[in-house]
C-alpha positions as CSV (number, residue, x, y, z in Angstrom):
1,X,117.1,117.8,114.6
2,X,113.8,116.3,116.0
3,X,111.3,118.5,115.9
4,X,108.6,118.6,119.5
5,X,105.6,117.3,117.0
6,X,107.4,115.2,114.9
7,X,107.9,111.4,115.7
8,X,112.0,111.1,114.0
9,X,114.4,113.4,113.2
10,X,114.4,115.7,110.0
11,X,117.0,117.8,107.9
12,X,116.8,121.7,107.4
13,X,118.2,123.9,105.5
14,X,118.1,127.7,105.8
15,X,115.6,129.6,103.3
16,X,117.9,132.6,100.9
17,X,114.8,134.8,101.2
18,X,112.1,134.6,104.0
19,X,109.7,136.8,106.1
20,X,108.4,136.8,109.1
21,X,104.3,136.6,109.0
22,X,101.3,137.6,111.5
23,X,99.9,134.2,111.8
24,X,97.8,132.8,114.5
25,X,99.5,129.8,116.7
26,X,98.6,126.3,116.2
27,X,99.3,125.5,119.6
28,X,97.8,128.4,121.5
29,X,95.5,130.5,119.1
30,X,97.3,133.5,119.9
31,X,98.6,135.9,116.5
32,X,102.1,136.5,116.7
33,X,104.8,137.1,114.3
34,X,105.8,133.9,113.6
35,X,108.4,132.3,111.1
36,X,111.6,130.3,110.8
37,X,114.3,131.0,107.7
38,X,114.4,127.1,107.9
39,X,112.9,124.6,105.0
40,X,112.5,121.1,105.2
41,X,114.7,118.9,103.2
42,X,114.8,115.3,101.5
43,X,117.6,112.8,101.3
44,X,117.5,109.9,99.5
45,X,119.5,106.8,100.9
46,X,118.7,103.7,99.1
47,X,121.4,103.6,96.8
48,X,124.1,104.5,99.2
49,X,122.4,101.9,101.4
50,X,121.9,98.9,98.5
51,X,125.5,99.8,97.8
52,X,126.8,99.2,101.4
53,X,124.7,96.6,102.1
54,X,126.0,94.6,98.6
55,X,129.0,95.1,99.8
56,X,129.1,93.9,103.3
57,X,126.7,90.8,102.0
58,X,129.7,88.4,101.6
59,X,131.2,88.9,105.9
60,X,127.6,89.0,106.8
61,X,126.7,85.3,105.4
62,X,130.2,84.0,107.0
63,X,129.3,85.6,110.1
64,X,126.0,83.9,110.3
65,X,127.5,80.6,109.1
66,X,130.2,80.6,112.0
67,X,127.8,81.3,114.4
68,X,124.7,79.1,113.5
69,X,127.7,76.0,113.2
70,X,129.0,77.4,117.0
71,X,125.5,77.3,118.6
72,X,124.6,73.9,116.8
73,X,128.2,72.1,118.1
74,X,126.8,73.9,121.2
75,X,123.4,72.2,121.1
76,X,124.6,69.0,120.2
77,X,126.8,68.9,122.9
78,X,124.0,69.8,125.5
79,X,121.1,67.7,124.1
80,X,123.1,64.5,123.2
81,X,126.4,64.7,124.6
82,X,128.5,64.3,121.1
83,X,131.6,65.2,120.5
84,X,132.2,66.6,116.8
């Protein structure tokens, strides 16, 4: 979920024990009984995403290399009218 103040989305995760509190509002200065049974949380992705990433390497390379030898047969073409 993406919070209204925050600028990307975070993960929560409901609190086991929690309270409610008489606390005084950051947005309007009013005291109120305020509090969420929510925490934030962490997730780490790097090695899920060096492990994908490794792993798509190989198709990403021959993808590039298809298309960088299409647009240059392309260019050619255009710019000096060979044929390959």
């Amino acid at each position: 979920m993406q919070p209204v103040n925050a600028s990307r989305e975070l993960i929560f995760e409901r609190k086991d024990n929690w309270q409610h509190r008489y606390q005084q509002s950051k947005r309007s200065g009013r005291w109120m009984w305020m509090g969420l049974p929510l925490e934030k949380k962490t997730v780490r992705i790097d090695r899920e995403a060096e492990t994908s990433l490794a792993k798509i390497s190989p198709l990403l390379v021959n993808r590039f290399t298809e298309l960088l030898h299409q647009e240059l047969n392309y260019a050619f073409k255009i710019a000096f009218n060979i044929e390959p």
